[in-house]
C-alpha positions as CSV (number, residue, x, y, z in Angstrom):
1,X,14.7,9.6,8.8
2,X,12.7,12.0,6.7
3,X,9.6,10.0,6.6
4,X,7.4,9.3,10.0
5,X,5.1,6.6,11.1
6,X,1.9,7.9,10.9
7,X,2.5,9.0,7.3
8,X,3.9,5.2,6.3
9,X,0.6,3.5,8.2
10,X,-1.6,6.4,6.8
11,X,-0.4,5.3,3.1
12,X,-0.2,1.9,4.0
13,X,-4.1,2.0,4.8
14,X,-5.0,3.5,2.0
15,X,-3.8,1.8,-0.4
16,X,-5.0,-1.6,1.4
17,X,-8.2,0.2,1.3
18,X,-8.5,-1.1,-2.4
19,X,-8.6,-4.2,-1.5
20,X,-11.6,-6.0,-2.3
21,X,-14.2,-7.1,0.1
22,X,-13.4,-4.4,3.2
23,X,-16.1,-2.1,5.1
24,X,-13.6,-0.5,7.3
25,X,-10.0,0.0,7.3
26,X,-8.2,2.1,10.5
27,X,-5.0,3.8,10.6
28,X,-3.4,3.9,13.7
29,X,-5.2,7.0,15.2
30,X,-8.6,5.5,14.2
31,X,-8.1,2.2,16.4
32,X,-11.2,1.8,18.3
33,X,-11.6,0.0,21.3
34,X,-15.0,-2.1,19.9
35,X,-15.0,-3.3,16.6
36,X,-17.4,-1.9,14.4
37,X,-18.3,-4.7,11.9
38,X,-16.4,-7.5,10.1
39,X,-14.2,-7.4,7.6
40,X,-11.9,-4.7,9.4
41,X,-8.4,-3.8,8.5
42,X,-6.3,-2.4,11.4
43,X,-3.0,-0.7,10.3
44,X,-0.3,0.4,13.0
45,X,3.6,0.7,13.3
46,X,5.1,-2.5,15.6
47,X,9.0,-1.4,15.8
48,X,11.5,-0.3,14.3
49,X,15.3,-1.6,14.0
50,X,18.3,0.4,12.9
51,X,21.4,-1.0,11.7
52,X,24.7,0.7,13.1
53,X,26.2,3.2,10.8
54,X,29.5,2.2,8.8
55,X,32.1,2.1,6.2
56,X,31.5,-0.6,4.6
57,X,27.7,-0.5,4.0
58,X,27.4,-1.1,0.1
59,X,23.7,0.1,-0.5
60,X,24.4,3.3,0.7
61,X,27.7,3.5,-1.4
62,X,30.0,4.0,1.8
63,X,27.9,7.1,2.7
64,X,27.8,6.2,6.0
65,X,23.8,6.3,6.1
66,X,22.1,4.3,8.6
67,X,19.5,2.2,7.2
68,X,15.8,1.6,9.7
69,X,13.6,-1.6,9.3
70,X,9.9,-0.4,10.5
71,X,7.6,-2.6,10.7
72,X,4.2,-2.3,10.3
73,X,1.2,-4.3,11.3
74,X,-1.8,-5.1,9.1
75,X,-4.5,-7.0,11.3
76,X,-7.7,-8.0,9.3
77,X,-10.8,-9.2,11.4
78,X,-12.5,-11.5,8.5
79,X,-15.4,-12.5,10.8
80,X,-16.8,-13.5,14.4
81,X,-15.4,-17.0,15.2
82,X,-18.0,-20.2,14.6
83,X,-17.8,-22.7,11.8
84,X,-14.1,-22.9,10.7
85,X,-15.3,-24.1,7.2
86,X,-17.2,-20.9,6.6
87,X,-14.8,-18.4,8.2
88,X,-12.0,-19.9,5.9
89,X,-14.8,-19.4,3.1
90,X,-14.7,-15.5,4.1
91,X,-10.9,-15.1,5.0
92,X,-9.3,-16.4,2.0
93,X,-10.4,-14.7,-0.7
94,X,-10.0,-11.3,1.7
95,X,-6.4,-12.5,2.0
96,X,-6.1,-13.1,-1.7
97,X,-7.5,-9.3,-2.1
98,X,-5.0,-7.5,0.2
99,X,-2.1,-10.1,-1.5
100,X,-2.9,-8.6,-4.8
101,X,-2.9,-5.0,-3.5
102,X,0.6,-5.5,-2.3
103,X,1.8,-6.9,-5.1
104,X,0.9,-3.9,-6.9
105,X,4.0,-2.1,-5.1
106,X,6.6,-3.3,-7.8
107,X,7.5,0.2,-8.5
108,X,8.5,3.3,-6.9
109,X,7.3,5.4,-4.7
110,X,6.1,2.2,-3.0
111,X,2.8,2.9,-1.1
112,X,3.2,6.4,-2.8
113,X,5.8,7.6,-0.6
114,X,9.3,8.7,-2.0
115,X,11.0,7.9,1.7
116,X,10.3,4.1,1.1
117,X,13.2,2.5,0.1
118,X,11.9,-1.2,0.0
119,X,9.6,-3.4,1.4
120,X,8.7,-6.9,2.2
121,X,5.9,-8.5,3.9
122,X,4.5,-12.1,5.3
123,X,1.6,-12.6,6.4
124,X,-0.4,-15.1,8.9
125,X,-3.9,-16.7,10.2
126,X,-4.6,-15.2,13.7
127,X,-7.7,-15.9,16.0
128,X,-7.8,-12.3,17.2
129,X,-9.7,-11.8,21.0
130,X,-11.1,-8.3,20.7
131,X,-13.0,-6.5,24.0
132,X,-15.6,-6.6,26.3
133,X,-17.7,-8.7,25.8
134,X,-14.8,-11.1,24.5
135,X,-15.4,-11.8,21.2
136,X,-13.1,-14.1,18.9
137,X,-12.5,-13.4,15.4
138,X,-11.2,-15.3,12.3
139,X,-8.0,-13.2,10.6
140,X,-4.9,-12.6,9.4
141,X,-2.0,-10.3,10.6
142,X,-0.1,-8.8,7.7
143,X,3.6,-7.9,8.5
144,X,4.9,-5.4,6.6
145,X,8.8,-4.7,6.6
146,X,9.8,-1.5,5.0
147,X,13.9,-0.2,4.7
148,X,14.3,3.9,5.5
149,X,17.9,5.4,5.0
């Protein structure tokens, strides 16, 4: 693999960066353990999964190239957890920001980075628990799936 994970969550956070609506986004070296203010984007690798090597692998044209699925997580902290009517107020249209940002990857280099073969993504409402003192916040965890070979 020519490409590592800090560079794929570095451009991953920078281009959700864009999105409208955050005041902080973290790569995975800038995870801190108290969070500074609300909206927060948190970007860090999860795992990675690589398909055996073969024959008979027709996207790499019989090359015999093993092909990695990294998977990368995108946690947004929208806002402390109180009235569920006006944290949905704040998350949605945060979601709908980061939605539009990734759906601006149609062409290569996706995220800016040759390496990147393909991606897809899902994404989720969380209630995250962050630190001392306990704090609840309303969210969503982004789960982006990119193919290396």
């Amino acid at each position: 693999m020519s490409i590592t994970l800090a560079q794929i969550c570095n451009a991953v956070e920078t281009t959700l960066a864009a999105a409208t609506g955050l005041t902080y986004t973290q790569s995975y070296n800038e995870l801190e353990e108290g969070m500074n203010d609300t909206p927060t984007l948190q970007v860090y690798w999860n795992s990675s999964n690589q398909d055996p090597g073969g024959t008979n692998d027709r996207t790499t044209f019989n090359a015999v190239v093993r092909q990695t699925d990294i998977e990368i997580y995108c946690d947004l902290y929208a806002t402390t957890r109180n009235e569920i009517g006006q944290n949905m107020a704040t998350l949605l249209p945060l979601v709908d920001a980061i939605q539009d940002e990734l759906e601006k990857q149609d062409t290569r280099p996706i995220f800016g980075l040759t390496g990147l073969k393909s991606f897809r993504w899902s994404a989720s409402r969380v209630t995250f628990q962050y630190t001392d003192p306990l704090r609840l916040y309303v969210g969503a965890r982004f789960i982006l799936t990119f193919k290396v070979f």
